[in-house]
N, C-alpha and C positions, 0 to 999 in steps of 0.2 A: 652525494649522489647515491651511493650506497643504501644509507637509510631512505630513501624516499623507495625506490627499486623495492626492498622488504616490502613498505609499507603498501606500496602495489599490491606485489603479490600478495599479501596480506588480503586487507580488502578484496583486491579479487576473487580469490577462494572462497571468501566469507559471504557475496554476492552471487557466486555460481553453486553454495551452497555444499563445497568440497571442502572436505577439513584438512587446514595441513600437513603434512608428514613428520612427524617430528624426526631428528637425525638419532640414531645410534652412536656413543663416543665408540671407537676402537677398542677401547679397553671395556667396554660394557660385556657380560655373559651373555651366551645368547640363551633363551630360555626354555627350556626340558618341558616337555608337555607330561602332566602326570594322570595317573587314572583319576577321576571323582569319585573321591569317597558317596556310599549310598541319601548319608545324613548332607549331606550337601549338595546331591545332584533332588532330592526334595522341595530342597529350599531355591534353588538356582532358578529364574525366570527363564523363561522359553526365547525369550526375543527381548532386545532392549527397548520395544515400544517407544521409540524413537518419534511418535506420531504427537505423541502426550494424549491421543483420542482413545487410546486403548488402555485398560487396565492389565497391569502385570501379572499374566497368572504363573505361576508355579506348576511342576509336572503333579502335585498334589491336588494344587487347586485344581486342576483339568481335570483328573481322573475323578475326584469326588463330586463336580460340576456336573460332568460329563454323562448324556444318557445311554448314551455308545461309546464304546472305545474300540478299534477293529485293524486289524493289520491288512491293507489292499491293495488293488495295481489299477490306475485309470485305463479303461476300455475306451471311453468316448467321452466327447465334452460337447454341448450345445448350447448355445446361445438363442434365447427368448426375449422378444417382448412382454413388459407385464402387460395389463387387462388393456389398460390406459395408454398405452406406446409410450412412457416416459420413462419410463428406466428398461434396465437392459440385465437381463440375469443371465447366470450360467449355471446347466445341470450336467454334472460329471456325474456319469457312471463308475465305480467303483468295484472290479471284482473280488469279493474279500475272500479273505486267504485265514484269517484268524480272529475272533473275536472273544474280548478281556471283560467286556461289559454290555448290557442291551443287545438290543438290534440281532437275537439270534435266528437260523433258520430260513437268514437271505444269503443268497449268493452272489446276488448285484442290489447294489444299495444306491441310489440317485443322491449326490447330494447339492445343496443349489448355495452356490456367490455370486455375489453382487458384482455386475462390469459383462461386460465381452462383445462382441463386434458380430455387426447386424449388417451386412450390403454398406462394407465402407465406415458403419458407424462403431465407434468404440467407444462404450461408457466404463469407468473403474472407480476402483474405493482402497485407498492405498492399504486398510489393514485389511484386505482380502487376499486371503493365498491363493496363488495358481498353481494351473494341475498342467503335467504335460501326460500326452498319451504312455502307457507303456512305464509310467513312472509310478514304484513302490512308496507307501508314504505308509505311518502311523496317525490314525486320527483321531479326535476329541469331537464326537458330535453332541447337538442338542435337537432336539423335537422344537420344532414353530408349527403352531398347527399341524398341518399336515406334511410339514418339510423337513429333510434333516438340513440342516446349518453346521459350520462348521463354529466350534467355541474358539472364543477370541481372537476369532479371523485370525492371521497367520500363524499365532500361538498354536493354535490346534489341530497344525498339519506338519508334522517331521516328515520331510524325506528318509529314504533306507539306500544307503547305496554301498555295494560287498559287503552287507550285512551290518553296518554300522548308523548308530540314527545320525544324520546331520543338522550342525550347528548343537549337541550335546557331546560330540565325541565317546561315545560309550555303544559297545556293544549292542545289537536287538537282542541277544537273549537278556544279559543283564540288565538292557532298560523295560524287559518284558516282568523279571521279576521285580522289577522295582512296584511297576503298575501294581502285580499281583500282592505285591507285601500292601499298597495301598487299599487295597477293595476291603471292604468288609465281608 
């Protein structure tokens, strides 16, 4: 009875698309979180592109990709129809606060994702990052014609929150000199 109960929840999880939990033995350490070394938060991917549709970029590959780099705070976000009414875009405003590359000389910078919600309708694109009002982020833009885009949809938006970039654990100033050791 045992085994079948596992094999349940097994399956289950594997069907709802949540991954088990593994146990901790008692005796296991628990583990020390350490600074990242600079040579290693280079090489470290941004996001585990869990999608398989996005390629892994590196805080290198971003910043060398990247036509803009800019430290900002969302003022607004709108949601549009394209020409056609078939997809659904969103243009976030951006107040920038510091820029590392491009894009000098704006003070609000529009920038446009894929998804957002029209009178009820919500269209999305799982590697699109969202933006909330009022919220600090680092960004990795590119030029599409006349649009900034964000590089490698989620990859190329860190939140900043009490001054720390998240999901790299490291400092904004230190993750600001890294940028700057990158640039040419």
């Amino acid at each position: 009875m045992i085994s079948v109960l596992v094999l349940w929840v097994i399956v289950g999880c594997a069907s709802t698309g949540v991954e088990p939990t593994p146990t901790a033995s008692p005796s296991a350490p628990t583990p020390v979180p350490t600074p990242t070394p600079p040579a290693i938060l280079a090489r470290t991917p941004v996001a585990d592109g869990s999608s398989g549709m996005v390629e892994k970029l590196t805080i290198d590959d971003l910043t060398v990709r990247a036509d803009c780099i800019l430290v900002g705070t969302v003022v607004d976000a709108q949601s549009k129809w394209d020409t056609q009414r078939t997809t659904i875009h969103t243009v976030v405003t951006i107040a920038v606060e510091l820029v590392l590359k491009g894009c000098s000389d704006q003070q609000q910078i529009p920038v446009t994702v894929p998804g957002g919600t029209i009178d009820g309708i919500s269209m999305g694109a799982s590697a699109s990052p969202s933006f909330h009002s009022g919220e600090r982020t680092v960004l990795f833009l590119q030029r599409e014609g006349d649009l900034w885009t964000v590089l490698g949809g989620f990859q190329g938006k860190l939140p900043i929150e009490d001054d720390l970039v998240l999901g790299l654990g490291v400092s904004l100033s230190r993750f600001l000199s890294r940028i700057e050791e990158i640039l040419p």
